[in-house]
C-alpha positions as CSV (number, residue, x, y, z in Angstrom):
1,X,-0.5,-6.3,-25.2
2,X,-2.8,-5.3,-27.8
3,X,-1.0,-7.2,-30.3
4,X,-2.2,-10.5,-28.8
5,X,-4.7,-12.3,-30.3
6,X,-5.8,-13.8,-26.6
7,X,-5.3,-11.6,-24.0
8,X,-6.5,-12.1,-19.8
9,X,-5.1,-11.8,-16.9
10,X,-5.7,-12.3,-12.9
11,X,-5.1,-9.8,-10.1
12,X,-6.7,-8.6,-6.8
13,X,-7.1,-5.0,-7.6
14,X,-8.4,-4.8,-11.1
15,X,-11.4,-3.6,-10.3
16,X,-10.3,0.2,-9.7
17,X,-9.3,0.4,-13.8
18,X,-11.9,-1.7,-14.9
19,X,-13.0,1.3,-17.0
20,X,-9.4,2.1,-18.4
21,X,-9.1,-2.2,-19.1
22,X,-12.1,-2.2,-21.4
23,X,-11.1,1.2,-23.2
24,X,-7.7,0.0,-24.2
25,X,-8.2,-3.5,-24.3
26,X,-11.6,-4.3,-25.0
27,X,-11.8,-6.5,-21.9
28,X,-14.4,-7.1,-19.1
29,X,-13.8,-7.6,-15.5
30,X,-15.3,-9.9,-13.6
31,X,-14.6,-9.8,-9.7
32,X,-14.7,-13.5,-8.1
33,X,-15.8,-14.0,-4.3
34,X,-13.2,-14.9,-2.3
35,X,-12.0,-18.2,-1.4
36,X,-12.7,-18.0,2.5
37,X,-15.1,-15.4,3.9
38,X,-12.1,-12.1,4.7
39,X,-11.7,-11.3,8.5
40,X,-9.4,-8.2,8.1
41,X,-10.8,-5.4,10.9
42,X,-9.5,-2.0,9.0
43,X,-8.4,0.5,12.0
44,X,-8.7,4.0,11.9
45,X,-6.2,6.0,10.6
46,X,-3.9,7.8,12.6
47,X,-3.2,11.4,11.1
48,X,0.3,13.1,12.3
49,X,1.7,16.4,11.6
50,X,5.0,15.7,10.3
51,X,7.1,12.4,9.4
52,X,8.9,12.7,12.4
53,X,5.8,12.4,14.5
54,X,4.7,9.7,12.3
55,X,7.9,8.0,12.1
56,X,7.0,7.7,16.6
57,X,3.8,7.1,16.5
58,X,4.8,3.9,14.3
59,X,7.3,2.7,17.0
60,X,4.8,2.9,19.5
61,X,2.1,1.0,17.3
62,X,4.7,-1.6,16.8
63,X,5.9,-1.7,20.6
64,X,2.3,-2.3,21.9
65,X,1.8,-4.7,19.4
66,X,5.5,-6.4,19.6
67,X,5.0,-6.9,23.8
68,X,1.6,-9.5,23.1
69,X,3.6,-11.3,20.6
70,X,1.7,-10.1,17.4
71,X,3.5,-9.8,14.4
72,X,3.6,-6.3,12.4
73,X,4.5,-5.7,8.7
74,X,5.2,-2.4,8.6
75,X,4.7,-1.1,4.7
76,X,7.0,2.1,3.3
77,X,6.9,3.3,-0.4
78,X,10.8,4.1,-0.3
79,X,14.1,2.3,0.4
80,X,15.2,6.0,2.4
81,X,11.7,5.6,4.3
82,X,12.5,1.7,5.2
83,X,15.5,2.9,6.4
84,X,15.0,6.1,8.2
85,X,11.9,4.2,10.0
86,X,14.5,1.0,10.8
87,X,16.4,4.0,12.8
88,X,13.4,4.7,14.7
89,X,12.8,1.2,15.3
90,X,16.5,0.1,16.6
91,X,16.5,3.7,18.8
92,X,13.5,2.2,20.5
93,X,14.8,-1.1,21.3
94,X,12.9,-3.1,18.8
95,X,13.8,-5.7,17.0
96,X,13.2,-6.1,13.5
97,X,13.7,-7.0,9.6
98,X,13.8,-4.4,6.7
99,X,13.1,-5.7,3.5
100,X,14.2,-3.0,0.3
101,X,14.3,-5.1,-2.6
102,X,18.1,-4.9,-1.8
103,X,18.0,-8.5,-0.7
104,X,16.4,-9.9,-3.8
105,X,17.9,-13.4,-3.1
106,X,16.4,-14.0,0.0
107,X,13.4,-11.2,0.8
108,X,10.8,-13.6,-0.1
109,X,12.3,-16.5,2.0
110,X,12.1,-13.6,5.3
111,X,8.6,-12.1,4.2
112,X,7.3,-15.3,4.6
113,X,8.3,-15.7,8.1
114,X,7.0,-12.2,8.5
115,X,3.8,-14.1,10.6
116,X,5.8,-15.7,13.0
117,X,5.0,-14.8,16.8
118,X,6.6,-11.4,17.3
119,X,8.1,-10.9,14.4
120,X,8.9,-7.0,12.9
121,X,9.2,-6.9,9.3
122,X,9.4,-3.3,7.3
123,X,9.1,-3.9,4.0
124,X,9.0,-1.6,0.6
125,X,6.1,-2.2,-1.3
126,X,8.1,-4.3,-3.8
127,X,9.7,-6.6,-1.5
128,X,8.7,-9.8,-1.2
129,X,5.2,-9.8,-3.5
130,X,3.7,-12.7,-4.4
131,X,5.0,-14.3,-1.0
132,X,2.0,-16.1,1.6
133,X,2.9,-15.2,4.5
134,X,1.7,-18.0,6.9
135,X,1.0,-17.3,10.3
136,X,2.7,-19.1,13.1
137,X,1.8,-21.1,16.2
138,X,-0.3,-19.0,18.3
139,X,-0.9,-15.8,16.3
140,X,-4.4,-16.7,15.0
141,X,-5.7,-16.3,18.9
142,X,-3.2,-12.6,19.1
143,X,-5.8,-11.2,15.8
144,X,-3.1,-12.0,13.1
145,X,-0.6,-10.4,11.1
146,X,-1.0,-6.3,11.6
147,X,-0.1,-4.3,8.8
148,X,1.1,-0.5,9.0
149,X,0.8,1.9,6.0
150,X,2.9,4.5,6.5
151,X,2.0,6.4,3.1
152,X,-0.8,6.9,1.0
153,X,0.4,5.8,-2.7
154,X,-0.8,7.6,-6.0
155,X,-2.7,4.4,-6.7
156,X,-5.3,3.3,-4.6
157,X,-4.7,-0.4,-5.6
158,X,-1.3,-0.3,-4.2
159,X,-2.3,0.8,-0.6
160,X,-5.4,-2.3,-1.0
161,X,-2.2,-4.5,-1.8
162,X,-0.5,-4.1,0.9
163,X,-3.2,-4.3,3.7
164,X,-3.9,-7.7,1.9
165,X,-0.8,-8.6,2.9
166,X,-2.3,-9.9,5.4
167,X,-5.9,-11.8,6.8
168,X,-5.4,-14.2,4.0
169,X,-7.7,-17.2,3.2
170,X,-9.8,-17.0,5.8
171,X,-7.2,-15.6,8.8
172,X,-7.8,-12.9,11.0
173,X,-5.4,-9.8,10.9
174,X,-5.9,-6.0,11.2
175,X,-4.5,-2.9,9.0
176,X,-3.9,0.5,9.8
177,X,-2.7,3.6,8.2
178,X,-0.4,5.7,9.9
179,X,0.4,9.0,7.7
180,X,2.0,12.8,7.7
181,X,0.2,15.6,6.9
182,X,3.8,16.5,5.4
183,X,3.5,13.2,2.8
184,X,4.9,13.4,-0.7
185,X,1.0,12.4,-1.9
186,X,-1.0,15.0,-0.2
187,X,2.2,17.7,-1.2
188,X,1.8,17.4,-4.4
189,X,-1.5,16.9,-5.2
190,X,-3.2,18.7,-2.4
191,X,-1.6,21.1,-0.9
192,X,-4.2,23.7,0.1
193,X,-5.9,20.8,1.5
194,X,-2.6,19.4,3.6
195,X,-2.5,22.5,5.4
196,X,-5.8,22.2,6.7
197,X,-5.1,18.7,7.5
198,X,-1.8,20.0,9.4
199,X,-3.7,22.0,11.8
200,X,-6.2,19.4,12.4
201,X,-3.8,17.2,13.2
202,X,-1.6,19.7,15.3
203,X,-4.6,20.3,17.7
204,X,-5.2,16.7,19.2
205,X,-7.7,15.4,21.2
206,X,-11.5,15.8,19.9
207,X,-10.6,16.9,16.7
208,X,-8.9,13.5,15.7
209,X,-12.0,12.4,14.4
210,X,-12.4,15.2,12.2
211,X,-8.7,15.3,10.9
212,X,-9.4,11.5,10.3
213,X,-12.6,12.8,8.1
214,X,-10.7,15.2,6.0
215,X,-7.5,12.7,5.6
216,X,-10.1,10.6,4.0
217,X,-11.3,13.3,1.3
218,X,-7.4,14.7,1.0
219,X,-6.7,11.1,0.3
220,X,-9.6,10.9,-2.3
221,X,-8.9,13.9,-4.3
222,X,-4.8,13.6,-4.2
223,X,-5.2,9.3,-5.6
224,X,-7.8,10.6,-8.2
225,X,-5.7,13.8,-9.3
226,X,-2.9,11.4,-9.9
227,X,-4.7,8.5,-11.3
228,X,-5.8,11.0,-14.0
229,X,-2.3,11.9,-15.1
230,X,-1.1,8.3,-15.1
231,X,-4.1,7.3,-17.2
232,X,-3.7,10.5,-19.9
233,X,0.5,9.0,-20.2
234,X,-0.8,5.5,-20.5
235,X,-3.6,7.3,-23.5
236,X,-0.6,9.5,-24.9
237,X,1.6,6.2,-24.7
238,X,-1.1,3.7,-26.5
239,X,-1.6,6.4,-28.9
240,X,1.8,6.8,-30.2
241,X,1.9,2.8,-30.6
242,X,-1.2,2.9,-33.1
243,X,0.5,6.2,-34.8
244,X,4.1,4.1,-35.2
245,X,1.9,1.0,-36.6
246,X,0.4,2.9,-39.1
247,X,3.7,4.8,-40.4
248,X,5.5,1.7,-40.2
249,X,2.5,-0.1,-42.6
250,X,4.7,-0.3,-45.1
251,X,6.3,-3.4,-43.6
252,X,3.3,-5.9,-43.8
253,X,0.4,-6.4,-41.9
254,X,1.5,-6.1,-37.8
């Protein structure tokens, strides 16, 4: 990219590298309201001790809110998790779609209908992107499309992608993370930290609040632990580039 002359771009999550934009690329960010005032009510988290538990408490999230009619999209960072949790889902009697980026032909075609009254879509963060998903007759008046995170991602700008899956343009809609104190994030980063969290979580009742407190600071420290190692490759990587340009000089002006 540095090679262009021109060079911009558009997304909704630039903001978290503005810094890392204008380092490499000598560009500003600029953050534009949006188009319709956002009505997305964020939940609080649920924090479980193991997958298995979380891989339940999503069924029952999704059966409460599959009985009224409201549509879920249910979010997983893995093909194995989309599967594994499409397990849970058929042993429970719920029907649903699961959308892997197996289907490339027609995942954007069913992620679109993922709004439609009832409706049970899990979905890897890949599938379907850059898809609307309109909401059908009725579901404005249920609060919208809901969408579960099942899994904290390295970047924070993923897990802001997928709750704006939905509550587009103005629509109502509601998000909710649902996570494992076991998750490959908080593992590897965290893992002091995750133990804590697992005996939090393990003990129920009034301390939900407080495992819901240190989720959010395990979260914190495990995104910006691994946003540091992604940004030194991408240094490393933009470095070499410059190093090859000027050993390769020889060949004219690049």
């Amino acid at each position: 990219y540095g090679r262009y002359l021109r060079l911009a771009g558009m997304t909704g999550t630039a903001r978290e590298r503005a810094r890392e934009l204008a380092v490499s690329y000598r560009l500003d960010t600029v953050t534009l309201p949006t188009h319709r005032p956002p009505r997305r009510q964020l939940r609080p988290a649920v924090v479980c001790v193991d997958e298995a538990a979380k891989w339940q408490a999503v069924a029952v999230e999704v059966r409460e809110r599959h009985v009224r009619g409201q549509p879920v999209l249910v979010g997983t960072r893995s093909v194995e998790a989309s599967e594994a949790l499409s397990c849970v889902l058929a042993a429970h009697g719920l029907p649903h779609r699961v959308l892997n980026a197996r289907q490339d032909a027609e995942e954007a075609a069913l992620v679109a209908r993922a709004g439609e009254r009832g409706a049970v879509t899990v979905a890897t963060n890949m599938a379907g992107r850059g898809t609307d998903i309109a909401l059908g007759d009725g579901v404005e008046a249920l609060g919208g499309l809901c969408v579960i995170l099942t899994e904290y991602h390295e970047s924070a700008r993923i897990d802001r992608q997928l709750a704006g899956r939905g509550a587009r343009q103005g629509q109502p809609g509601e998000a909710v993370a649902i996570v494992a104190a076991d998750d490959e994030l908080l593992r590897r980063h965290v893992p002091w930290r995750r133990r804590l969290l697992a005996a939090l979580a393990g003990r129920g009742g009034g301390a939900a609040w407080l495992a819901r407190r240190w989720l959010a600071h395990c979260r914190h420290a495990a995104q910006a632990r691994a946003e540091r190692i992604h940004a030194r490759t991408r240094r490393d990587t933009n470095r070499q580039d410059r190093e090859l340009e000027r050993s390769l000089g020889f060949s004219g002006d690049p």
